[in-house]
TORNU-939308 format. One record per residue: residue number from 1; residue in three letters; x, y negated, z of N, C-alpha, C in turn. Coordinates in nm, 2 decimals, padded with zeros to 4 digits. Each point is the difference from the previous one (the first is absolute). Layout:
TORNU-939308
<i=NUM aa=ALA n.xx=X n.yy=Y n.zz=Z ca.xx=X ca.yy=Y ca.zz=Z c.xx=X c.yy=Y c.zz=Z>;
...
***
This chain:
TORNU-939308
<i=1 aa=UNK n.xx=09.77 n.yy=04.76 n.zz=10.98 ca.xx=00.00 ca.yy=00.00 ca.zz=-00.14 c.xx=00.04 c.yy=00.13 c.zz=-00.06>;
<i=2 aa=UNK n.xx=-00.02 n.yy=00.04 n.zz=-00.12 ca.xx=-00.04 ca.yy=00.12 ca.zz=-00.05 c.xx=00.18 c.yy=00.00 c.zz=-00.09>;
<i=3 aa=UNK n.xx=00.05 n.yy=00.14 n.zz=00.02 ca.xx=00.13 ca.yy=-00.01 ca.zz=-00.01 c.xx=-00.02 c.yy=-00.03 c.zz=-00.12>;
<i=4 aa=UNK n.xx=-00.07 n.yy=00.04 n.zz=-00.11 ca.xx=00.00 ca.yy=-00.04 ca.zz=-00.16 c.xx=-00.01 c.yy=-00.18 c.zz=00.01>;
<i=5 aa=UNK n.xx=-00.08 n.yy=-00.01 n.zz=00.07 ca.xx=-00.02 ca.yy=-00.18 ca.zz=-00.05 c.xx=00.11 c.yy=-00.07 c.zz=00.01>;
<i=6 aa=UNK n.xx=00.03 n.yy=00.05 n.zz=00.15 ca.xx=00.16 ca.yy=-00.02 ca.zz=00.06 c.xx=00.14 c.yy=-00.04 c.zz=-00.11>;
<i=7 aa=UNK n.xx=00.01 n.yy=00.18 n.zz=-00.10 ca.xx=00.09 ca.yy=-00.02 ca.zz=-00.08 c.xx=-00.06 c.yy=-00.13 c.zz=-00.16>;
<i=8 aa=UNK n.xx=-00.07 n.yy=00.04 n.zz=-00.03 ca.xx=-00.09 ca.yy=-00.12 ca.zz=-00.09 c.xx=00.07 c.yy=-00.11 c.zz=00.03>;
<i=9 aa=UNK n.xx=-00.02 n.yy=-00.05 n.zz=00.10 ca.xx=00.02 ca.yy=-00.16 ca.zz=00.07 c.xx=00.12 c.yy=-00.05 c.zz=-00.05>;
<i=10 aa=UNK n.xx=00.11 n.yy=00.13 n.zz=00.13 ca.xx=00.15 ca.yy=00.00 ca.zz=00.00 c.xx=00.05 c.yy=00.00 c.zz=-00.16>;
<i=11 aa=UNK n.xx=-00.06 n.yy=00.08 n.zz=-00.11 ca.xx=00.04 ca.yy=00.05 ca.zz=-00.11 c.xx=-00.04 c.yy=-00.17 c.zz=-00.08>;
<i=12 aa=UNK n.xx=-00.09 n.yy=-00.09 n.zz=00.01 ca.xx=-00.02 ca.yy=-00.10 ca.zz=-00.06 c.xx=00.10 c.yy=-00.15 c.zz=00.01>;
<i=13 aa=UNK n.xx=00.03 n.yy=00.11 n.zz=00.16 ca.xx=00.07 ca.yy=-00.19 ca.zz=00.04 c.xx=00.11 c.yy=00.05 c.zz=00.01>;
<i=14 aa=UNK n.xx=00.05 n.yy=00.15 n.zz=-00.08 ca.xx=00.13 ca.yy=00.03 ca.zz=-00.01 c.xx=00.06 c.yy=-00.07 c.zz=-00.16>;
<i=15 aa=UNK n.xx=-00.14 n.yy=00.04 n.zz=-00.09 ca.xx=-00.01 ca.yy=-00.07 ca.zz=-00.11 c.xx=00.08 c.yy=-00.13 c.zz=-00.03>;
<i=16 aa=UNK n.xx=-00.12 n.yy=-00.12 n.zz=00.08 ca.xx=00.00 ca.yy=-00.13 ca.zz=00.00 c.xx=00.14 c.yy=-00.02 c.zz=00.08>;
<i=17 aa=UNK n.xx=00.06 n.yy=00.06 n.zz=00.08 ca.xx=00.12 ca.yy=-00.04 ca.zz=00.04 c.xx=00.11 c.yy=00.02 c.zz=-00.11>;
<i=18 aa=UNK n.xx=00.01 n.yy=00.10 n.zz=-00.07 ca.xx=00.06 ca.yy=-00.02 ca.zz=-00.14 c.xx=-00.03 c.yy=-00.05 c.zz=-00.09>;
<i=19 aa=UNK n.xx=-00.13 n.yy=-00.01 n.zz=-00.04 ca.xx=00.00 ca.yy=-00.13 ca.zz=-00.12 c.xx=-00.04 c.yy=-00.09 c.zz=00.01>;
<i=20 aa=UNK n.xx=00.02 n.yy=-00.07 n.zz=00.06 ca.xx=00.06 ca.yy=-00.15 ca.zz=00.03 c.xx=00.08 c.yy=-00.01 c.zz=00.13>;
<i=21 aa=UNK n.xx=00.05 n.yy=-00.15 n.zz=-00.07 ca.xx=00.11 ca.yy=-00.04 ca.zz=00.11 c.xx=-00.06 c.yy=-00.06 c.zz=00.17>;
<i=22 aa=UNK n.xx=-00.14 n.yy=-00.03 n.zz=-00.08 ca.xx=-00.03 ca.yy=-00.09 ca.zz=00.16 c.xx=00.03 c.yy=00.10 c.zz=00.11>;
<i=23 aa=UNK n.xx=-00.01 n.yy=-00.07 n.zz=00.12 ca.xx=00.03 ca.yy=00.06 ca.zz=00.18 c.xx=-00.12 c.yy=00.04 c.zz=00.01>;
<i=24 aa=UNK n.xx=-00.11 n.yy=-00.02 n.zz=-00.08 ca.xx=-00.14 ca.yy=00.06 ca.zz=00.11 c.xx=-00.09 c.yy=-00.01 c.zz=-00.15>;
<i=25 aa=UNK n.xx=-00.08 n.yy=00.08 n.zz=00.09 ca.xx=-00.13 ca.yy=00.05 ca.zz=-00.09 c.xx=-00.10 c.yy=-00.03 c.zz=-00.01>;
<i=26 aa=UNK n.xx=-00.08 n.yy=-00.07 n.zz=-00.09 ca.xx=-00.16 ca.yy=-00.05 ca.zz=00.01 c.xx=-00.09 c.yy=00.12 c.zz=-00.08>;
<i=27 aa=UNK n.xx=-00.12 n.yy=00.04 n.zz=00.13 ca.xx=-00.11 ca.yy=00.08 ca.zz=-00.05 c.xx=-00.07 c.yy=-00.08 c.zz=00.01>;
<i=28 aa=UNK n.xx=-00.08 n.yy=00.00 n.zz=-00.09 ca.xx=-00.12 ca.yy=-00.09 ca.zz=-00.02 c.xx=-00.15 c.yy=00.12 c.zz=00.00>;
<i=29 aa=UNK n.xx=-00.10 n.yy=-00.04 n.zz=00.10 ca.xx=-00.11 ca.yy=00.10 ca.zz=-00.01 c.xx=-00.12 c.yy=-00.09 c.zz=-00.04>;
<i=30 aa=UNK n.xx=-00.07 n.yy=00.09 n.zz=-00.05 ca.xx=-00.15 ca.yy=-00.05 ca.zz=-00.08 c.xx=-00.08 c.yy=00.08 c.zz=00.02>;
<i=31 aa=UNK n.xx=-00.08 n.yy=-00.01 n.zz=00.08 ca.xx=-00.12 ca.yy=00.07 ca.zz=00.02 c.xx=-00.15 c.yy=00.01 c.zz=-00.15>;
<i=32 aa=UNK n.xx=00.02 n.yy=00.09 n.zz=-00.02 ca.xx=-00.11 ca.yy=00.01 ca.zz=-00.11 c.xx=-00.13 c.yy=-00.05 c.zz=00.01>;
<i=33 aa=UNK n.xx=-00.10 n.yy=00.07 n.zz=00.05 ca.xx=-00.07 ca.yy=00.00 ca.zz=00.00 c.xx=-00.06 c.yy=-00.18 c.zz=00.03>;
<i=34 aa=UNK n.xx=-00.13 n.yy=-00.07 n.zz=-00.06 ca.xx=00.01 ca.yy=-00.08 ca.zz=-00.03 c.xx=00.11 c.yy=-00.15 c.zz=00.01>;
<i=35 aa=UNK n.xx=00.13 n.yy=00.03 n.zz=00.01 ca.xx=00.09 ca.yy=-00.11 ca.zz=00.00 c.xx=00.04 c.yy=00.05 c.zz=-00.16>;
<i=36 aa=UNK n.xx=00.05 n.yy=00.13 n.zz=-00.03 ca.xx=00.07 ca.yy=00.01 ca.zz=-00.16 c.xx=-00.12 c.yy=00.06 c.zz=-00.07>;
<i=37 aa=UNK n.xx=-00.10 n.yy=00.05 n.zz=00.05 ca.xx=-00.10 ca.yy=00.06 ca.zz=-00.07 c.xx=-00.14 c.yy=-00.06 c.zz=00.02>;
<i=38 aa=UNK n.xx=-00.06 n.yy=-00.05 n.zz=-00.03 ca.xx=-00.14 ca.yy=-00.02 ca.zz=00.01 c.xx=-00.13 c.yy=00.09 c.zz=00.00>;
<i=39 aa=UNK n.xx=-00.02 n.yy=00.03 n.zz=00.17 ca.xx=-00.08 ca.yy=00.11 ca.zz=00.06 c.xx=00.10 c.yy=00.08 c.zz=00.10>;
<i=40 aa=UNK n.xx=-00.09 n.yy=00.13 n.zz=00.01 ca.xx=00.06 ca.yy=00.11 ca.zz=00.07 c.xx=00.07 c.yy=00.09 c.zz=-00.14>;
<i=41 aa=UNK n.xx=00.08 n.yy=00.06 n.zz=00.04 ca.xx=00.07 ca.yy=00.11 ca.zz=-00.10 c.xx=-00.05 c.yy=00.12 c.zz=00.05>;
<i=42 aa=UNK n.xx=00.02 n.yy=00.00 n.zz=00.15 ca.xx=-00.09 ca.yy=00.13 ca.zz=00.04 c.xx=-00.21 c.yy=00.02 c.zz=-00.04>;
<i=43 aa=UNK n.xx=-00.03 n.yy=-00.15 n.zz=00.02 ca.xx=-00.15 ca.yy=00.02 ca.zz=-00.05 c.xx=-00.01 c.yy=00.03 c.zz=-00.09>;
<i=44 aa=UNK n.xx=00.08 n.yy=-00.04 n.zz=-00.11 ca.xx=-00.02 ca.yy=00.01 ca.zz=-00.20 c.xx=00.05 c.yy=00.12 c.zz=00.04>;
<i=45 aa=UNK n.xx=00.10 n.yy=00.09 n.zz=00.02 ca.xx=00.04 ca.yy=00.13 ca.zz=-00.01 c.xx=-00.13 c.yy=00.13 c.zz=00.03>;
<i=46 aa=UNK n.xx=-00.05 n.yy=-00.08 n.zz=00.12 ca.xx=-00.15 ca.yy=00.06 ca.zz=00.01 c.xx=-00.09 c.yy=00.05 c.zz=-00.04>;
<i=47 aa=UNK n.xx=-00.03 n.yy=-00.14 n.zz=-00.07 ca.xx=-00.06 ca.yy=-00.02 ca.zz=-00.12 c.xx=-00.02 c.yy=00.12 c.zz=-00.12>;
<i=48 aa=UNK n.xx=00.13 n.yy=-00.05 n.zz=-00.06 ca.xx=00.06 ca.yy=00.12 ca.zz=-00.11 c.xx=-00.03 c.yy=00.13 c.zz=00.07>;
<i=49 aa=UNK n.xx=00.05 n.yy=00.04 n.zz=00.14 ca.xx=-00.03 ca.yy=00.13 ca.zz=-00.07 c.xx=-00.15 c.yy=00.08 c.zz=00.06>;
<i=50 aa=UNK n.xx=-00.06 n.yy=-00.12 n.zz=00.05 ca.xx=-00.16 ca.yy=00.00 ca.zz=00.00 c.xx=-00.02 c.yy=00.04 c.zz=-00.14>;
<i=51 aa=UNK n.xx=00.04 n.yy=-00.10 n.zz=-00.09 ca.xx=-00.06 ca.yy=00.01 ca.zz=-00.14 c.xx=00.03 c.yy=00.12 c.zz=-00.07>;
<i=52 aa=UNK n.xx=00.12 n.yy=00.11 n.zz=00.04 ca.xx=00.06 ca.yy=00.10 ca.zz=-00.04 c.xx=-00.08 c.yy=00.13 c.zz=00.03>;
<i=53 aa=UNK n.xx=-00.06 n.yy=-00.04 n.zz=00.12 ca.xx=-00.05 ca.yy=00.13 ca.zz=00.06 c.xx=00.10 c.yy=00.06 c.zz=00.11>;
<i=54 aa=UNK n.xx=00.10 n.yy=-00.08 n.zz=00.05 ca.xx=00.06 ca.yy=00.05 ca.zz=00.05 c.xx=-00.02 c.yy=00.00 c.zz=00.17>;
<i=55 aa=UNK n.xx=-00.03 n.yy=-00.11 n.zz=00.03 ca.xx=-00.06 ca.yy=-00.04 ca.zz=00.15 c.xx=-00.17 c.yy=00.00 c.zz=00.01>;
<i=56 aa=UNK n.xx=-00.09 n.yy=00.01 n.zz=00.11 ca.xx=-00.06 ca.yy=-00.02 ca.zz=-00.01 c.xx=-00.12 c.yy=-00.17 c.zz=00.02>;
<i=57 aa=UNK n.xx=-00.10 n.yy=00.02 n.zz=-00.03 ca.xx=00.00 ca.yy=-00.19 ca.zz=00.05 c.xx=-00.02 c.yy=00.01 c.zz=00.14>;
<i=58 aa=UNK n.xx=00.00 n.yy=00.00 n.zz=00.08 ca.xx=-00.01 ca.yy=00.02 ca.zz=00.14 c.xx=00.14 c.yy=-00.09 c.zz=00.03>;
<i=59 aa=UNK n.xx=00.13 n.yy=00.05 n.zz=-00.10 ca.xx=00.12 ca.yy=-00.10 ca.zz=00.02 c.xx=00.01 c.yy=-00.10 c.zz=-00.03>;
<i=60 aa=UNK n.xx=-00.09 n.yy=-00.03 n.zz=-00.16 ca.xx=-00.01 ca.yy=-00.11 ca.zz=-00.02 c.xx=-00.09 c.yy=-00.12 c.zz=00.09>;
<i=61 aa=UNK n.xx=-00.06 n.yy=00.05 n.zz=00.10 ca.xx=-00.09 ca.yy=-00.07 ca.zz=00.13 c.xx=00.17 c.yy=-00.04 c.zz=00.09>;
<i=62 aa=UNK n.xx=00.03 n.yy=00.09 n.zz=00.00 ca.xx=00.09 ca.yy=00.03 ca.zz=00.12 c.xx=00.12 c.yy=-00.10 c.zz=00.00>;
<i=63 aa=UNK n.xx=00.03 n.yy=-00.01 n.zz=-00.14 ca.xx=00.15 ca.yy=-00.07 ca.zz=00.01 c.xx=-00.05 c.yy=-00.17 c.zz=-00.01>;
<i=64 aa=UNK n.xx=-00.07 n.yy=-00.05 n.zz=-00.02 ca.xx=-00.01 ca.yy=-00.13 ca.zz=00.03 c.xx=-00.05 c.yy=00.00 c.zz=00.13>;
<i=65 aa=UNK n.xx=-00.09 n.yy=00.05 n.zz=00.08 ca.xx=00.03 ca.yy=00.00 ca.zz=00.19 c.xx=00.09 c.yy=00.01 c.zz=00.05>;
<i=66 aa=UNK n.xx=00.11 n.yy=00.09 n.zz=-00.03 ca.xx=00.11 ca.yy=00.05 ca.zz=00.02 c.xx=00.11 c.yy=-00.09 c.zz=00.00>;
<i=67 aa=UNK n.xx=-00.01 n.yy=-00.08 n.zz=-00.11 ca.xx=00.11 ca.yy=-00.12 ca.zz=-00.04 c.xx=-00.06 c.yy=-00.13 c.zz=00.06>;
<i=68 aa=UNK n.xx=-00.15 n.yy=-00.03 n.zz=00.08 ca.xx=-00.03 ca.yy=-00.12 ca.zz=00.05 c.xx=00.07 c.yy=00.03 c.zz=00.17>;
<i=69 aa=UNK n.xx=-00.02 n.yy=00.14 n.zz=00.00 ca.xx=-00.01 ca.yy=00.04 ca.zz=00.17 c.xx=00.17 c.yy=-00.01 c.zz=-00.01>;
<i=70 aa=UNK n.xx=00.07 n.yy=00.00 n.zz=-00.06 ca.xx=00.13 ca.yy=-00.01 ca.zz=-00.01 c.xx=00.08 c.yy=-00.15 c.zz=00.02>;
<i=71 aa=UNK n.xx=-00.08 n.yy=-00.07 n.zz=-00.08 ca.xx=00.04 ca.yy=-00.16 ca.zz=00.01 c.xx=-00.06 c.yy=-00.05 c.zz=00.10>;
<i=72 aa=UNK n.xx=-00.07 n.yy=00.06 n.zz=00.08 ca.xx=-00.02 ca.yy=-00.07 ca.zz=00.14 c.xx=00.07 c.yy=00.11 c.zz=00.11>;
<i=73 aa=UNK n.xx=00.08 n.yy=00.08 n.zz=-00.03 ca.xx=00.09 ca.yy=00.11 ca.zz=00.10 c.xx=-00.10 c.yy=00.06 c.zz=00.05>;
<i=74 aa=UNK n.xx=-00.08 n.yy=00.05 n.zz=-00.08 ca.xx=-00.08 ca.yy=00.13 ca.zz=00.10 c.xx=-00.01 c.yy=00.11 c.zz=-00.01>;
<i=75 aa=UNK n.xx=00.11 n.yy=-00.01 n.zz=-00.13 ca.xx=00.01 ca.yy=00.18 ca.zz=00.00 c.xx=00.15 c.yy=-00.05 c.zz=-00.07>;
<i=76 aa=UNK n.xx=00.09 n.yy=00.08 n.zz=00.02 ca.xx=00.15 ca.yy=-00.01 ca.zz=-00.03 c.xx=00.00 c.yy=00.07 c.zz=-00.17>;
<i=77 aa=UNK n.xx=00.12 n.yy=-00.08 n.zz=-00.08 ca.xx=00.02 ca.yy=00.05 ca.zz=-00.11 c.xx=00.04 c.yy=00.12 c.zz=-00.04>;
<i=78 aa=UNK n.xx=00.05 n.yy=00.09 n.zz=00.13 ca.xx=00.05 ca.yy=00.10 ca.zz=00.00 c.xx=-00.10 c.yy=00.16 c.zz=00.03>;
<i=79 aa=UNK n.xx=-00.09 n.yy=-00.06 n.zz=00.05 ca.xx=-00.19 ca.yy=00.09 ca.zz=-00.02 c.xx=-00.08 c.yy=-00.02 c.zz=-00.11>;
<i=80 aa=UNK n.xx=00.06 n.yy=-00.09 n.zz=-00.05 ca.xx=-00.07 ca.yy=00.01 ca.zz=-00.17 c.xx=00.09 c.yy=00.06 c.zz=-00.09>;
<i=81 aa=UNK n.xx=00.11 n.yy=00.02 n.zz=00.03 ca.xx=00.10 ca.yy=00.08 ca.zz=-00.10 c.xx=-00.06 c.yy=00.12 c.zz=00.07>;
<i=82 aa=UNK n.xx=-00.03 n.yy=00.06 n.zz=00.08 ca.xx=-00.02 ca.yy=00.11 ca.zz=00.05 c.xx=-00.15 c.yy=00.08 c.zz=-00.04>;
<i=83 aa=UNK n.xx=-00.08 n.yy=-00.11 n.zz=-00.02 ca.xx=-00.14 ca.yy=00.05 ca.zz=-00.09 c.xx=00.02 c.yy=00.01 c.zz=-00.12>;
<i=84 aa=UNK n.xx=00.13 n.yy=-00.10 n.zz=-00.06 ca.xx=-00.02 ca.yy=00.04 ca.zz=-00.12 c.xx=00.07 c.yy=00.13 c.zz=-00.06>;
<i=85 aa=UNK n.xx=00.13 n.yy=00.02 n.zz=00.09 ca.xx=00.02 ca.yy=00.13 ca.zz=-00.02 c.xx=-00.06 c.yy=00.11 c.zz=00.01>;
<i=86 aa=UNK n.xx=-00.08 n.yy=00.00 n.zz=00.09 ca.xx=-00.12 ca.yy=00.08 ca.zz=-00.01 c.xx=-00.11 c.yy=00.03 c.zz=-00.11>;
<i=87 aa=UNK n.xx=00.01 n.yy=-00.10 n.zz=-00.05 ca.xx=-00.12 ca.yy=-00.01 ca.zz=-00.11 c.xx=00.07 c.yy=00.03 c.zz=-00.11>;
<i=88 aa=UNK n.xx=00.12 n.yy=-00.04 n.zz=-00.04 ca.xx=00.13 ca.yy=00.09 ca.zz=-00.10 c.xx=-00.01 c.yy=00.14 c.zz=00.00>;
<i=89 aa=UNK n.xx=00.01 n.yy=00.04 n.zz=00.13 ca.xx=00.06 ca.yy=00.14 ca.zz=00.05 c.xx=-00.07 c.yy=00.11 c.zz=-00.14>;
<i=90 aa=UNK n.xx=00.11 n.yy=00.08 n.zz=-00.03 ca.xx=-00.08 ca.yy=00.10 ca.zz=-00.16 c.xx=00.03 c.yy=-00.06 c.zz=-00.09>;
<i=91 aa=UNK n.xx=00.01 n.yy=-00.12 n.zz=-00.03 ca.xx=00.00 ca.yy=-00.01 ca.zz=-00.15 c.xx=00.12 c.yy=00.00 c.zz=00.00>;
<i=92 aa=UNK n.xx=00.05 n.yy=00.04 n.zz=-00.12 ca.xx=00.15 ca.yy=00.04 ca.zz=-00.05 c.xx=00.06 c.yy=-00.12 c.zz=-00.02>;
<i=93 aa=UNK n.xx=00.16 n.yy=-00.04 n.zz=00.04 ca.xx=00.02 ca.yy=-00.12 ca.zz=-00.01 c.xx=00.05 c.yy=-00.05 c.zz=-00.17>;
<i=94 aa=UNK n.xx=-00.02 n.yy=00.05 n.zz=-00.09 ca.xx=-00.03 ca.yy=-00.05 ca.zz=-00.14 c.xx=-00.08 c.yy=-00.06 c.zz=-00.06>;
<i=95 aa=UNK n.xx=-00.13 n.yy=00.06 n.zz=00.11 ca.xx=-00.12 ca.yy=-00.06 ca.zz=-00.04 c.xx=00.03 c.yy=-00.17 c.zz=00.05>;
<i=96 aa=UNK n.xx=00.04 n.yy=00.02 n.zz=00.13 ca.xx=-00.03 ca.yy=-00.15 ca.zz=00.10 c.xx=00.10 c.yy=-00.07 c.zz=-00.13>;
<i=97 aa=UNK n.xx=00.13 n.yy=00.03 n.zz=-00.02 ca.xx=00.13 ca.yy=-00.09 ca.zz=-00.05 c.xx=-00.09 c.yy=-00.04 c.zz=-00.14>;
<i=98 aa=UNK n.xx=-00.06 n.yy=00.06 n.zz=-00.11 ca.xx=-00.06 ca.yy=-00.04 ca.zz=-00.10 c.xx=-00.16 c.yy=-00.13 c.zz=-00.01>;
<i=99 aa=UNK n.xx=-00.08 n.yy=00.11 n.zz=00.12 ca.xx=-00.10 ca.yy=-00.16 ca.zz=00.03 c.xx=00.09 c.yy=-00.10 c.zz=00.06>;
<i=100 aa=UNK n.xx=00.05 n.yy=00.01 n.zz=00.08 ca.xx=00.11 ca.yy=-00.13 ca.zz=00.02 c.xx=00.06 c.yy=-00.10 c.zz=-00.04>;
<i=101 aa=UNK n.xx=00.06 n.yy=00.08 n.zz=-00.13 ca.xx=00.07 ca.yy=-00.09 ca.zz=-00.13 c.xx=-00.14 c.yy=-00.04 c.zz=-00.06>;
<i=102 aa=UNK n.xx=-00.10 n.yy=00.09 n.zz=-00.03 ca.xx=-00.14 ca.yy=-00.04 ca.zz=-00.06 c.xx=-00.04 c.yy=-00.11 c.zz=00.04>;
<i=103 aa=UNK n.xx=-00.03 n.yy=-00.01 n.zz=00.17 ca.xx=-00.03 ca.yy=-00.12 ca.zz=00.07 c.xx=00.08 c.yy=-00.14 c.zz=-00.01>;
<i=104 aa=UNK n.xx=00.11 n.yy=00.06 n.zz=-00.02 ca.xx=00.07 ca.yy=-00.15 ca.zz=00.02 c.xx=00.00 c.yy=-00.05 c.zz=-00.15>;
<i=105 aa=UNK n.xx=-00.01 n.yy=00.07 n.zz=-00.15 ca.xx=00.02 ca.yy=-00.07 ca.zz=-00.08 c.xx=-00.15 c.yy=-00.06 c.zz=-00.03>;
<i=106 aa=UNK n.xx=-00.13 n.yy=00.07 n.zz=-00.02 ca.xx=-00.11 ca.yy=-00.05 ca.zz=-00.01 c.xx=-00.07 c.yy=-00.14 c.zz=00.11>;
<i=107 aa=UNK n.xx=00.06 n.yy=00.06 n.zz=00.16 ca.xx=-00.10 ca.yy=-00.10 ca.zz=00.10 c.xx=00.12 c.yy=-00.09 c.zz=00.06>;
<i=108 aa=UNK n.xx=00.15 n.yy=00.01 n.zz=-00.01 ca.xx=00.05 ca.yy=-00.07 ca.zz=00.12 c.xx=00.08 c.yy=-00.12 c.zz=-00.07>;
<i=109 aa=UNK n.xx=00.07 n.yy=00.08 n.zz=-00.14 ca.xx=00.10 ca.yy=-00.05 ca.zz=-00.07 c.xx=-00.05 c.yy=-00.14 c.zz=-00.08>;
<i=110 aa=UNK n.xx=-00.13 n.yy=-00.04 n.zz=00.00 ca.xx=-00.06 ca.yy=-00.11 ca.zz=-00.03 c.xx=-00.04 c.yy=-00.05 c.zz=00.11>;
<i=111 aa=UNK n.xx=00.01 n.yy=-00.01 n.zz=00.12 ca.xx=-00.04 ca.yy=-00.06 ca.zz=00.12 c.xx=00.16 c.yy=-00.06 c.zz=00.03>;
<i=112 aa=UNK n.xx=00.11 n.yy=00.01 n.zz=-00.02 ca.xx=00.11 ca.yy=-00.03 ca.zz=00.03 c.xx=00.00 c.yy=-00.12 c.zz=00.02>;
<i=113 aa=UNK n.xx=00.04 n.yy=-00.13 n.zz=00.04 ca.xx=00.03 ca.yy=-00.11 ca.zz=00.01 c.xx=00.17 c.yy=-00.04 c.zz=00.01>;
<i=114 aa=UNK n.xx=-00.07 n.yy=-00.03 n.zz=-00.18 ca.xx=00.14 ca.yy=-00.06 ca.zz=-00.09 c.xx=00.12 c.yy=-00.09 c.zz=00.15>;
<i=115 aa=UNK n.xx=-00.08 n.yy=-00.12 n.zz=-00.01 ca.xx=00.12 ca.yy=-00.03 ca.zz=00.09 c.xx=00.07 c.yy=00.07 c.zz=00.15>;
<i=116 aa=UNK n.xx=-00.09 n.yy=00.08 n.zz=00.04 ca.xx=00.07 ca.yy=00.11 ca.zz=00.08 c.xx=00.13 c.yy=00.12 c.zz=-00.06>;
<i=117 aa=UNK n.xx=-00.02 n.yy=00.01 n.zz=-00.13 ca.xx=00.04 ca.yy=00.07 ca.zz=-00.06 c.xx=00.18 c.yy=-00.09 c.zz=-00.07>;
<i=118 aa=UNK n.xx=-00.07 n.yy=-00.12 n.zz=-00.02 ca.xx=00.15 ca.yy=-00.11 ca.zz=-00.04 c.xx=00.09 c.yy=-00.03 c.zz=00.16>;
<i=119 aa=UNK n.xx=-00.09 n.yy=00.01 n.zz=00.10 ca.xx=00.06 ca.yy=00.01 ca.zz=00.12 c.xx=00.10 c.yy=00.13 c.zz=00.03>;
<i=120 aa=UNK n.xx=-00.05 n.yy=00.09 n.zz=-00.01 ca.xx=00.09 ca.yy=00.12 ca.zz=-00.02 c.xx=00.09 c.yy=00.00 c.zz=-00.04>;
<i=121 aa=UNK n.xx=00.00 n.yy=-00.03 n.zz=-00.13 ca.xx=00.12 ca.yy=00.01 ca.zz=-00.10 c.xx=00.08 c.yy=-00.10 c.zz=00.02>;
<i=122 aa=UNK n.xx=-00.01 n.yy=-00.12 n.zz=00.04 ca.xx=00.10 ca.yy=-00.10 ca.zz=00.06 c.xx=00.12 c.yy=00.05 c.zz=00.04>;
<i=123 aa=UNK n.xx=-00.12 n.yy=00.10 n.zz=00.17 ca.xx=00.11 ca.yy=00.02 ca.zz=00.14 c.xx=00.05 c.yy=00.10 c.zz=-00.12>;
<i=124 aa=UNK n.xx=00.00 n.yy=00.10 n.zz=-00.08 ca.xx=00.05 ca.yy=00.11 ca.zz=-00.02 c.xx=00.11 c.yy=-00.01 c.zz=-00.11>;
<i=125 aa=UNK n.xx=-00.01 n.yy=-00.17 n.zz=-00.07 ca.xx=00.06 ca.yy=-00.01 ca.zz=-00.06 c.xx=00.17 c.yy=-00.04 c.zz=00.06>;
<i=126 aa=UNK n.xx=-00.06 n.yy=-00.08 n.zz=00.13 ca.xx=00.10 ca.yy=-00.02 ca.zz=00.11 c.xx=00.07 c.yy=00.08 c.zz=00.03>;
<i=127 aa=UNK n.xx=00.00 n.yy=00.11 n.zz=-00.04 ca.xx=00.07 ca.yy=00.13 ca.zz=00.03 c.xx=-00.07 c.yy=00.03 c.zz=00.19>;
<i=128 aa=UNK n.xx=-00.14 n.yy=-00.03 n.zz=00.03 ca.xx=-00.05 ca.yy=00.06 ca.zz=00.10 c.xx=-00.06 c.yy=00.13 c.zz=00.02>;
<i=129 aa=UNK n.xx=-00.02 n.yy=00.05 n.zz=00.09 ca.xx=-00.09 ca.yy=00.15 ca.zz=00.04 c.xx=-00.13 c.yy=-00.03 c.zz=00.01>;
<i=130 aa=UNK n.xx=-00.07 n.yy=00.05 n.zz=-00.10 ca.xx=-00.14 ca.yy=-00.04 ca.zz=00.04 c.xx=-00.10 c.yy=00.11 c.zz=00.02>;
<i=131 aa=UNK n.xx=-00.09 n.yy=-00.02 n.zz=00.17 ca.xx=-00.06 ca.yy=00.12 ca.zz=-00.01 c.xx=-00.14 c.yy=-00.06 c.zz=00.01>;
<i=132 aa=UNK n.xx=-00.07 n.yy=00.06 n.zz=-00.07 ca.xx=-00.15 ca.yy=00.02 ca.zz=00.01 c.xx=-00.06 c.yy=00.11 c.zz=00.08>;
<i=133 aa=UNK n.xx=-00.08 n.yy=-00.09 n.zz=00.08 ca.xx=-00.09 ca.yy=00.06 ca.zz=00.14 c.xx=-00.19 c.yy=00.00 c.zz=-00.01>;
<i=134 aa=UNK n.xx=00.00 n.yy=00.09 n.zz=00.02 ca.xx=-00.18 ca.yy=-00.01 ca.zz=00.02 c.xx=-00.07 c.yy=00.11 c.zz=00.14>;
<i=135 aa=UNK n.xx=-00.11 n.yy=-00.04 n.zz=00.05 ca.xx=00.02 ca.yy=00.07 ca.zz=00.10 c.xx=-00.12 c.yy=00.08 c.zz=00.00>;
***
């Protein structure tokens, strides 16, 4: 593990060890993509910046093969982060952080599923760690 994530971790459950009394710690994980979101977040992201001009459609082919060859393990999550970085690579990271927020308020932020979202806030209200995962 990556000494940053390392401290992150340590630095959370250094947190939760001071505020609150309990002996132990509940993380609760939620995987996004269709469990708290409805669809891919990486396909709609696609999408968008198909629509922007920003990728070409060649990706827009690419990332739904990509994401089927993946749910059957035939290509690892970790080779598709690696094309996508590649297909990033140049553009200034301002640009990416603003389609981003673009993307999530226009295509993702209405695909949310309310009661995934009241689930959340339960554990969180529990005074839990909650991490969100997508792959």
């Amino acid at each position: 593990m990556e000494r940053s994530k390392e401290k992150t971790i340590k630095s959370l459950l250094e947190i939760r060890k001071t505020s609150n009394s309990r002996k132990y710690i509940n993380v609760d994980f939620f995987d996004v993509d269709r469990t708290l979101v409805k669809g891919s977040t990486g396909l709609l992201g696609t999408y968008h910046l198909f629509k922007k001009g920003i990728v070409k459609f060649r990706y827009l082919i690419l990332g739904p093969l990509y994401a089927n060859l993946h749910s059957f393990n035939l290509v690892t999550g970790e080779r598709i982060y690696h094309i996508a970085f590649r297909v990033l690579k140049g553009i200034h990271n301002e640009i990416i952080r603003k389609e981003s927020f673009e993307c999530f308020e226009k295509m993702i932020r209405k695909r949310i599923y309310k009661k995934g979202v009241k689930l959340v806030q339960k554990h969180l209200a529990k005074g839990d760690i909650v991490v969100l995962l997508t792959a």
